[in-house]
N, C-alpha and C positions, 0 to 999 in steps of 0.2 A: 504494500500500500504506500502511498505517496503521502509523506509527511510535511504537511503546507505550515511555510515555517508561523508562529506565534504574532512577532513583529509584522509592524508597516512598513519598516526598510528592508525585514528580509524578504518580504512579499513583493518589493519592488524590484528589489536585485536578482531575485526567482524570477519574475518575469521577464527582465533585462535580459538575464543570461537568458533566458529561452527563446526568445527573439533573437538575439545575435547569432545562438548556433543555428535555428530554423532559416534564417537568411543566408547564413552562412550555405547551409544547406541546399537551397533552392538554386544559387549562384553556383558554386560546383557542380551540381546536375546541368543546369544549363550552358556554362562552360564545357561541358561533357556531355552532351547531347547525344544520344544514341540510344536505343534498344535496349544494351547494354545493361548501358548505367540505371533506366529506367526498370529493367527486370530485376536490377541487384537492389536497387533500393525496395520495391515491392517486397523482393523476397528475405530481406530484413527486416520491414515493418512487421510483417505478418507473423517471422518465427518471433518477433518481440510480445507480438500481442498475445502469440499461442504460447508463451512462456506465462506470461502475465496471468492467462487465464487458466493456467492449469497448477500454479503455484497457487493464485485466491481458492479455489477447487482444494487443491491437499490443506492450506493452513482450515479451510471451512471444516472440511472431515475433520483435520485435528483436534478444534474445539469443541465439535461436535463429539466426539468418542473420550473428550478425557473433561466431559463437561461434567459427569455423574463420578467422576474416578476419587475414592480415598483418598485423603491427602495424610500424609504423615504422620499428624498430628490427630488425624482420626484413627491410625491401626496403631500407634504406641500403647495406649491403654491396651489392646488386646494383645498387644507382645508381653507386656509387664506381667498382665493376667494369668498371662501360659507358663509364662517363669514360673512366676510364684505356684502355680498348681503344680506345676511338675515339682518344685523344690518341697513342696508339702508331701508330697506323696513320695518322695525317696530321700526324708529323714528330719523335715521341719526347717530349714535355712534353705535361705536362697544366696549363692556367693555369686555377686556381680564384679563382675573386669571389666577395664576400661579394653578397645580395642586393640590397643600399640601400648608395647612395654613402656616404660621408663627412657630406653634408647632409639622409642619412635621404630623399632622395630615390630610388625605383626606377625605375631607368634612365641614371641620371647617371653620368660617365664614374669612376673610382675609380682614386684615385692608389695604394693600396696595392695590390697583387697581388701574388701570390704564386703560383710559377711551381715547380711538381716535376718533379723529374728520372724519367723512366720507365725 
């Protein structure tokens, strides 16, 4: 999507600049007259627009499939939950680890732990 800048000046310098490359543009073709130039320009606008319209198309789906999706902050509580019933059921504590030792290494043994009462 095209983000139309906030400002007055930068609305004006958007427009500035898009006129000077459009003119720009119409002059090189026309300096360049031919079939040619005219099919290549054609068959650039076109793959531009079918890009455009098939990127709004996938970002549409995106939103659309990850509009009802859990976020984070909603499955925590049912990972804490599952701990702690598994920790209930194989002897009363639940010992929680941070994920990265001490030396930021993952998997290293971890002298802090912290160990809750169920």
């Amino acid at each position: 999507m095209v983000h139309w800048p906030k400002s007055n000046v930068g609305r004006v310098m958007t427009i500035v600049i898009a006129l000077i490359v459009g003119l720009g543009l119409v002059q090189s073709a026309i300096a360049l007259s031919g079939t040619f130039v005219w099919i290549t320009l054609a068959v650039a606008v076109l793959a531009v627009f079918v890009t455009i319209v098939v990127h709004r198309r996938a970002q549409e789906a995106s939103d659309l499939a990850l509009a009802d999706a859990p976020s984070f902050a909603d499955i925590l509580p049912q990972w804490n939950s599952r701990r702690d019933l598994e920790a209930a059921r194989q002897g009363g504590t639940a010992v929680t680890q941070p994920s990265t030792g001490p030396t930021g290494s993952a998997g290293a043994p971890a002298e802090d732990v912290a160990v809750e009462q169920v």
